[in-house]
C-alpha positions in Angstrom: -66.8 -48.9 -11.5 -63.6 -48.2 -14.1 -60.6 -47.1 -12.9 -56.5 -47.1 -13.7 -53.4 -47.6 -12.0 -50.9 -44.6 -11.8 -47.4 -46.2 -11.1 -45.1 -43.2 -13.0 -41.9 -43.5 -13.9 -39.9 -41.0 -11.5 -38.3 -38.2 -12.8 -34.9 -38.9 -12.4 -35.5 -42.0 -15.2 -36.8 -40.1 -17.9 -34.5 -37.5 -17.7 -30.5 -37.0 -16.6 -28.0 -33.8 -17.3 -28.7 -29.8 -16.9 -30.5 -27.9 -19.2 -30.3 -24.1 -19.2 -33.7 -23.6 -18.1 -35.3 -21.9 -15.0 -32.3 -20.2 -13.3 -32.7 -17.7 -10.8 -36.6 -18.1 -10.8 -38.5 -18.8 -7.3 -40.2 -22.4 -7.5 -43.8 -22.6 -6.8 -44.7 -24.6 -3.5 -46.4 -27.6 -3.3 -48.4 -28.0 -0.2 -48.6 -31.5 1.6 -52.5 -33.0 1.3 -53.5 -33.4 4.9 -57.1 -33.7 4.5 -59.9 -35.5 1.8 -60.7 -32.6 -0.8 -63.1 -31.9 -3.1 -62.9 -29.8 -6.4 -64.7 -29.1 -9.9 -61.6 -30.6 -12.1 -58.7 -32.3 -10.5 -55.5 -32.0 -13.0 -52.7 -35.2 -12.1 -49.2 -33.9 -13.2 -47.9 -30.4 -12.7 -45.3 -29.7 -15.7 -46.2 -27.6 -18.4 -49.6 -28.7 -19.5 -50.6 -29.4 -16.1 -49.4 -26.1 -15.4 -51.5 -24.8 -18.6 -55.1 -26.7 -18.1 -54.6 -25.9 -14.5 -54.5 -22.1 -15.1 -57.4 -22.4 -17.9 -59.9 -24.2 -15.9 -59.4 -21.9 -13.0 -59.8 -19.2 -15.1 -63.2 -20.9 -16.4 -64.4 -20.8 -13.0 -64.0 -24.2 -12.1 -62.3 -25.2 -8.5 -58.8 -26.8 -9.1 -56.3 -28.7 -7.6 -53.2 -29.7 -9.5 -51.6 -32.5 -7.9 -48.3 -34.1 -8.8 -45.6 -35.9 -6.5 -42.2 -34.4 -7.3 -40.9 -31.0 -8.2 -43.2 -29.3 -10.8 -42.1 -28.9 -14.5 -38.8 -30.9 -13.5 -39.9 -34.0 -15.3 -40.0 -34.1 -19.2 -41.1 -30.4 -19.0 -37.0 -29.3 -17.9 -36.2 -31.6 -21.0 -37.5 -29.2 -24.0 -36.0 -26.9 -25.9 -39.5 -24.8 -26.3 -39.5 -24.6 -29.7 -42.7 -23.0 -29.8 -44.0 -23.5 -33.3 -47.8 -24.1 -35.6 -46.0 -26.5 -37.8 -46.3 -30.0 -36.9 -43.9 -32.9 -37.2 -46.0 -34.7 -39.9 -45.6 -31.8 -43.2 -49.1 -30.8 -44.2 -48.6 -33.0 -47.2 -48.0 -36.0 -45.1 -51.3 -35.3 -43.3 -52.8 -35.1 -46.7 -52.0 -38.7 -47.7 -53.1 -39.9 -44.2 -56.2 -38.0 -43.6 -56.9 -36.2 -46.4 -57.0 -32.5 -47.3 -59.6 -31.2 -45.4 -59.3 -33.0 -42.2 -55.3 -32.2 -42.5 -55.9 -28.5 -43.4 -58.0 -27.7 -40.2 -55.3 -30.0 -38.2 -52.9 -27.2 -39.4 -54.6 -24.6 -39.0 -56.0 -25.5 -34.8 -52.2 -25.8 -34.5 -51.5 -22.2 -35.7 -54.4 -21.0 -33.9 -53.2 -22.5 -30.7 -49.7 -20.7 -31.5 -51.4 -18.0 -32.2 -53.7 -18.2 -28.5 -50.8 -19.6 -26.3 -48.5 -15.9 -27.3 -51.8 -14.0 -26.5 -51.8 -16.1 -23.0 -47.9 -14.8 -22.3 -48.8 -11.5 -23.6 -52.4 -11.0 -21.4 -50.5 -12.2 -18.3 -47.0 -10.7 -18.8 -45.4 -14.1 -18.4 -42.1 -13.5 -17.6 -40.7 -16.6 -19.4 -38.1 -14.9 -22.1 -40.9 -15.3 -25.1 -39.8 -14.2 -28.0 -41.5 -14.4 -31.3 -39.4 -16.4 -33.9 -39.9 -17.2 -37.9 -38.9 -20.7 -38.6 -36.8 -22.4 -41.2 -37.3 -26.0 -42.3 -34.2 -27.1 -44.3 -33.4 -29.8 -46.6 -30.2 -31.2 -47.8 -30.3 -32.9 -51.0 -32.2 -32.0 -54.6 -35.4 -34.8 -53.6 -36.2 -33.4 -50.5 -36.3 -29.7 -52.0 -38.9 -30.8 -54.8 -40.9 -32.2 -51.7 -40.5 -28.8 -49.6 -41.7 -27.1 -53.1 -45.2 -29.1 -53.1 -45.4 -28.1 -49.3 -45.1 -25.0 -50.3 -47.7 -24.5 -52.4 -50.6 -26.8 -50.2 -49.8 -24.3 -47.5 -50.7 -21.5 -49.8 -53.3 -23.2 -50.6 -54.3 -23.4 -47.5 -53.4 -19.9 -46.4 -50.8 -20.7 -44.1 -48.2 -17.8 -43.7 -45.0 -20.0 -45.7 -42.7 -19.4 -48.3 -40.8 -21.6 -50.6 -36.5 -20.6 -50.5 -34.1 -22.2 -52.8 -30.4 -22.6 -52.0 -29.4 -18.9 -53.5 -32.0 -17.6 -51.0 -30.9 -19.8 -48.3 -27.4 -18.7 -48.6 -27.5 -15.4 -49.7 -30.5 -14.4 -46.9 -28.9 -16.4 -44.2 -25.8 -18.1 -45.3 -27.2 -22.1 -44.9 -25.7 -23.9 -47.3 -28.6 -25.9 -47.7 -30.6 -27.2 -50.9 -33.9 -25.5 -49.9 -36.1 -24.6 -46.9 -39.4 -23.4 -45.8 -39.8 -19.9 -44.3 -42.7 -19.4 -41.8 -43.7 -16.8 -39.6 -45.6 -17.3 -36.3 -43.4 -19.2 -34.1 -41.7 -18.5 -30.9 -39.4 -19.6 -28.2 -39.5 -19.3 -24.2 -38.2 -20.9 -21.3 -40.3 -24.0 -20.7 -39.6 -23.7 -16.5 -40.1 -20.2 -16.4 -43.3 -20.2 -18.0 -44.5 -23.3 -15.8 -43.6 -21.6 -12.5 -45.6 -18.5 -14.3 -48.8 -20.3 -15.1 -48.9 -22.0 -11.3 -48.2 -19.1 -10.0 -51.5 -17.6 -11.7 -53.5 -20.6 -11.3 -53.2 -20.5 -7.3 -53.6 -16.4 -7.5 -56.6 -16.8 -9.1 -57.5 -19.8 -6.2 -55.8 -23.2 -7.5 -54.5 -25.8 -4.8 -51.1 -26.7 -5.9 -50.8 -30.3 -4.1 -47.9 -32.3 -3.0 -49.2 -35.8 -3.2 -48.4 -39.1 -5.7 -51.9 -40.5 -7.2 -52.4 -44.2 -7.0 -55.5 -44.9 -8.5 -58.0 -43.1 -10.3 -61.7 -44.5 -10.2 -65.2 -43.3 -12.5 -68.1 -43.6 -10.7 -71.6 -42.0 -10.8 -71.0 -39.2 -12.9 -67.9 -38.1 -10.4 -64.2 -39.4 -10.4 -62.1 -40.4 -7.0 -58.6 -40.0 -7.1 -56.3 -42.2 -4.2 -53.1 -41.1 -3.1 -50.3 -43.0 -1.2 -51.1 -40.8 2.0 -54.8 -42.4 2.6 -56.1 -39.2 1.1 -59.2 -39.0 -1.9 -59.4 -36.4 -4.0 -62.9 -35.9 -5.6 -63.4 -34.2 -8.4 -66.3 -33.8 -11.3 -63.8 -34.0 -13.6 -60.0 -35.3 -14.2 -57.6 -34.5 -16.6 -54.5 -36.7 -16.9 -51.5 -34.4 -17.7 -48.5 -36.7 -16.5 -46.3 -36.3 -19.6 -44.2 -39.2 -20.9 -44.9 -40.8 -16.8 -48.0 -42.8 -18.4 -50.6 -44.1 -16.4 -51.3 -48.1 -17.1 -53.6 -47.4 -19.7 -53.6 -48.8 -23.3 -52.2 -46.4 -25.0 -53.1 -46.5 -29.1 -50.9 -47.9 -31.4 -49.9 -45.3 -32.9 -47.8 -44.4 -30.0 -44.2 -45.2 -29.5 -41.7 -44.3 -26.2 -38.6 -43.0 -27.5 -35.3 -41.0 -26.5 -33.4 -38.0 -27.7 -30.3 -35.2 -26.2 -29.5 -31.8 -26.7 -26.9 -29.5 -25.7 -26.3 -25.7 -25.2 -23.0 -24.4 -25.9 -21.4 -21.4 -24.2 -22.7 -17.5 -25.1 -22.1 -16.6 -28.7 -20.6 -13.4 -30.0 -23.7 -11.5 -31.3 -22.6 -10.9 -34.5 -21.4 -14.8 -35.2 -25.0 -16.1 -34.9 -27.6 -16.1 -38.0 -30.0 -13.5 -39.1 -33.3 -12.9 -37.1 -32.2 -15.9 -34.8 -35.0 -17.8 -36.5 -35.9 -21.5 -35.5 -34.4 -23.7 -37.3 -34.5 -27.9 -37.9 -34.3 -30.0 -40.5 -35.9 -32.9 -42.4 -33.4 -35.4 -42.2 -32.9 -38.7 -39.8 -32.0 -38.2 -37.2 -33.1 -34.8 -37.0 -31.4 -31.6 -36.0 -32.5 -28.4 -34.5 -31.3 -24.9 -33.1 -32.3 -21.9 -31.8 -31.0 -19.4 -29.5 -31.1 -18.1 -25.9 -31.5 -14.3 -24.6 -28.1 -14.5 -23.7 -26.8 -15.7 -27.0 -26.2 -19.5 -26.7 -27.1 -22.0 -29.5 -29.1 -24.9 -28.2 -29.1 -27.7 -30.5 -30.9 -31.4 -30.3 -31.8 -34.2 -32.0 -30.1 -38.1 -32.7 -32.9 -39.5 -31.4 -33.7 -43.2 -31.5 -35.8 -45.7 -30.1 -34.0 -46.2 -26.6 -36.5 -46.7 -23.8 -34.2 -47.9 -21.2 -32.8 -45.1 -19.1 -29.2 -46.6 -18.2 -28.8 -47.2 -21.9 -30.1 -43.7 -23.4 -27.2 -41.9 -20.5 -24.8 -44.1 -21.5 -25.3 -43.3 -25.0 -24.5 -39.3 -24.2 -21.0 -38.7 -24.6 -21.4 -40.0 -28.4 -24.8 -38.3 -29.1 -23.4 -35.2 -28.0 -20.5 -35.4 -29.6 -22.4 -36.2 -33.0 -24.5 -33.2 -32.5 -21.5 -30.6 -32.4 -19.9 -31.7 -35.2 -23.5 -31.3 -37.3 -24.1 -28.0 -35.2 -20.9 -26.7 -37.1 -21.4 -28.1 -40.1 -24.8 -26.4 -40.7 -23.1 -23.1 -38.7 -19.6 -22.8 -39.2 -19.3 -19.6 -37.2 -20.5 -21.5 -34.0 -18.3 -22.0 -31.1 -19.3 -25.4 -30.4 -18.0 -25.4 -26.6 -20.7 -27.7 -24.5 -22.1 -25.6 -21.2 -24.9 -28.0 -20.8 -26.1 -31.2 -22.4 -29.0 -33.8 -21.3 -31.3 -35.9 -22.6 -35.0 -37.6 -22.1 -37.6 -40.2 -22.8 -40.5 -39.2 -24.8 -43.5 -40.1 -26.7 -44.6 -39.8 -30.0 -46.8 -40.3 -32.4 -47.2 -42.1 -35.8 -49.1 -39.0 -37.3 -47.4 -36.7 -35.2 -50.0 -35.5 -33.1 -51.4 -35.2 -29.6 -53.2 -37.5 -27.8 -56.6 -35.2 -26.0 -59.9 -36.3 -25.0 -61.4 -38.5 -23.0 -59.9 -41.8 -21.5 -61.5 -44.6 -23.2 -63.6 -46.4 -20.6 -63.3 -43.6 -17.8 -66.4 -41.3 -17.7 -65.4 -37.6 -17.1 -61.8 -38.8 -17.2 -59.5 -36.6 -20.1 -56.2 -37.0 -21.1 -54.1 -34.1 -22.3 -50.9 -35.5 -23.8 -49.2 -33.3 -26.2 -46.9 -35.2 -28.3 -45.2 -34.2 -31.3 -42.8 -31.5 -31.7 -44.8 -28.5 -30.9 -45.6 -30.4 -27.7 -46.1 -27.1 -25.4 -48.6 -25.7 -28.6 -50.3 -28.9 -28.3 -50.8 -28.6 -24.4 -52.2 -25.4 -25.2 -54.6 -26.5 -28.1 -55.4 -29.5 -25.2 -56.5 -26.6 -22.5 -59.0 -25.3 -24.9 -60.6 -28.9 -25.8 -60.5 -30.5 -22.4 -61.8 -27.2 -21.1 -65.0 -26.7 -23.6 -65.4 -31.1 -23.3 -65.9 -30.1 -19.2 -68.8 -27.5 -20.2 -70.7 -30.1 -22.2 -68.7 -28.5 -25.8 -68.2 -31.5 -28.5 -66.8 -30.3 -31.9 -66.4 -33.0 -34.7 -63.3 -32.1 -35.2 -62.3 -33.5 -31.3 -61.9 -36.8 -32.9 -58.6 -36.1 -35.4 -56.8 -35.8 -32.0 -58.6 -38.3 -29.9 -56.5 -41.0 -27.3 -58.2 -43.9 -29.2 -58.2 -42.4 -32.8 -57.0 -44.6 -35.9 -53.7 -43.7 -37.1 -52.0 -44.0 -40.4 -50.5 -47.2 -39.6 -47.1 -46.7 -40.9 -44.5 -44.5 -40.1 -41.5 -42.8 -42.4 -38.3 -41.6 -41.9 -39.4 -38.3 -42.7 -40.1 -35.7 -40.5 -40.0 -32.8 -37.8 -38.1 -32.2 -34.9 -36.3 -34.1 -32.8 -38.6 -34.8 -29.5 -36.1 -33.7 -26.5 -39.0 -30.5 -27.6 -41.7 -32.7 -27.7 -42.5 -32.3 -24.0 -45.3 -32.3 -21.6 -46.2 -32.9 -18.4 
């Protein structure tokens, strides 16, 4: 018999301050588990991608129960800023040098498909979660990085990703970022993480999901079905289990190409209208530590990044009032016009990747046990991409190209100061 240990982290120590997220919205409810059960696919972790594969398999025709111990989506999933984009932290030409072209091209382009299947899920369900489709802007600041952004450039074309190279004039005169260069890219969005949570649980127990209030101790693999304990006496049987828990890992070896890291964001008060820049667009930046923006239906910037490699809770809150304040003063700096005045700020512990993406599949040395962990900057596209995989590897469905995202896969072995987005985005779970 294999099994794992589940002793999470609790909410409250991977995440501290008030985002803007989920106001006004009716919470789903839990219920207590007073009884053994027994379901097709048991999902541990009810933020967003619990929230996500929950609805999917349902929807598949499987019996559900999602299953987590504190107040859904209020773990790292209350933490993002929901940058919803295809484009991955690691730039297509990174990929290239680690993987190859081929194997990096169709990483690229599963990632804009899943951007492309996850606003076609908000769309077919009319998820009331203020989505928005968004272009994005990926901006430089000095004459090497624009030279790299050029070659980007042209291996999206390449590989028919919808991107276009803009030099400085273009930058400026377009959208007034005084800037070196930048990528332009269509096909991203932005949404309210919480709201779109609640949304998705709400559907998955309409459509006959158990939404469970109970804290997993153990998970075992035996005989072709997996047992789930739970700190109320209670087993939870299941065919198959997915492991959605977010940056609350389980005691598994994770692969060493992931890291635990921390970062904070902020959103300011609402904006005059006319003071904020054109089409709203998404926008971050290539340098260390990153920056990011983007906007809110009622016109506030929220803007992240400065994060570093602090693990220990105490130390990443005591660390707020200067990261913060170091994000304001680049916030104006890249937006002049911007009334930097702090509504909310918080910050969280994360995961990431060296290669900058997810970690989906099965749980190495647990039969019919996946995990769904969708690191990297588009985190919420990844948990979508991860519904689709876990959901066709529950059928029976292997593709070959399960592996370039796979819990044990071999990474690149190094890791650069170039990049993506800060990871207060990069959430799950």
């Amino acid at each position: 018999m294999a099994e794992i240990d589940l002793n999470f982290s609790t909410h409250d120590r991977l995440t501290s301050g008030v985002s803007p997220w989920g106001h006004g919205a009716a919470r789903p409810r839990y219920h207590p588990l007073k009884d053994h059960l027994k379901v097709d696919a048991l999902v541990v972790g009810g933020g967003i991608t619990g929230a996500m594969m929950g609805q999917h398999l349902q929807e598949r025709g499987l019996s559900v129960a999602i299953v987590d111990r504190e107040r859904p989506g209020f773990g790292s999933t209350l933490t993002s800023t929901a940058m919803l984009m295809w484009e991955i932290d690691r730039t297509l030409t990174e990929l290239e040098t680690f993987y190859g072209y081929e194997r990096a091209v169709g990483i690229y382009r599963r990632s804009a498909a899943a951007m492309a299947g996850l606003a076609k899920l908000v769309a077919a369900h009319r998820i009331p979660c203020q989505f928005r489709p968004r272009q994005s802007l990926l901006l430089t600041s000095n004459h090497e990085g624009a030279r790299d952004l050029a070659t980007e450039v042209e291996l999206r074309r390449r590989a028919g990703l919808p991107s276009s190279y803009l030099e400085h004039c273009d930058l400026f005169t377009e959208f007034e970022l005084d800037r070196d260069a930048g990528i332009f890219s269509r096909g991203a969005a932005e949404a309210d993480p919480l709201l779109l949570t609640w949304a998705l649980l709400d559907i998955a127990t309409r459509q006959g999901a158990a939404l469970v209030d109970a804290s997993v101790t153990r998970v075992h693999s035996e005989g072709g079905r997996v047992t789930a304990e739970t700190e109320g006496g209670f087993v939870i049987e299941a065919k198959a289990a997915v492991l959605a828990t977010g940056y609350t890992l389980p005691e598994i070896d994770m692969p060493k190409l992931h890291r635990i890291t921390s970062s904070w964001a902020l959103s300011t008060v609402p904006q005059d209208p006319a003071t904020l820049w054109r089409d709203q667009a998404l926008i971050w930046e290539d340098s260390h530590p990153y920056l990011y923006m983007r906007t809110t239906p009622d016109n506030r910037i929220v803007v992240g990044g400065e994060d570093d490699d602090t693990a220990d809770p105490e130390t990443r809150d005591a660390k707020m009032p200067g990261k913060i304040a170091a994000i304001r003063e680049k916030m104006k700096r890249l937006w002049p016009k911007a009334d930097t005045r702090v509504a909310t700020s918080w910050c969280g512990t994360f995961g990431e990747t060296t290669d900058g993406l997810p970690l989906i599949g099965p749980v190495p040395g647990l039969a019919n046990v996946y995990g769904a962990y969708g690191y990297g900057g588009n985190g919420i596209t990844f948990s979508y991409l991860a519904t689709q995989m876990v959901g066709a590897m529950i059928s029976g469905v292997q593709r070959e190209w399960f592996d370039d995202f796979a819990m044990d896969r071999d990474g690149p072995g190094r890791r650069s100061d170039v990049g993506g987005r800060s990871a207060v985005e990069m959430v799950v779970g």
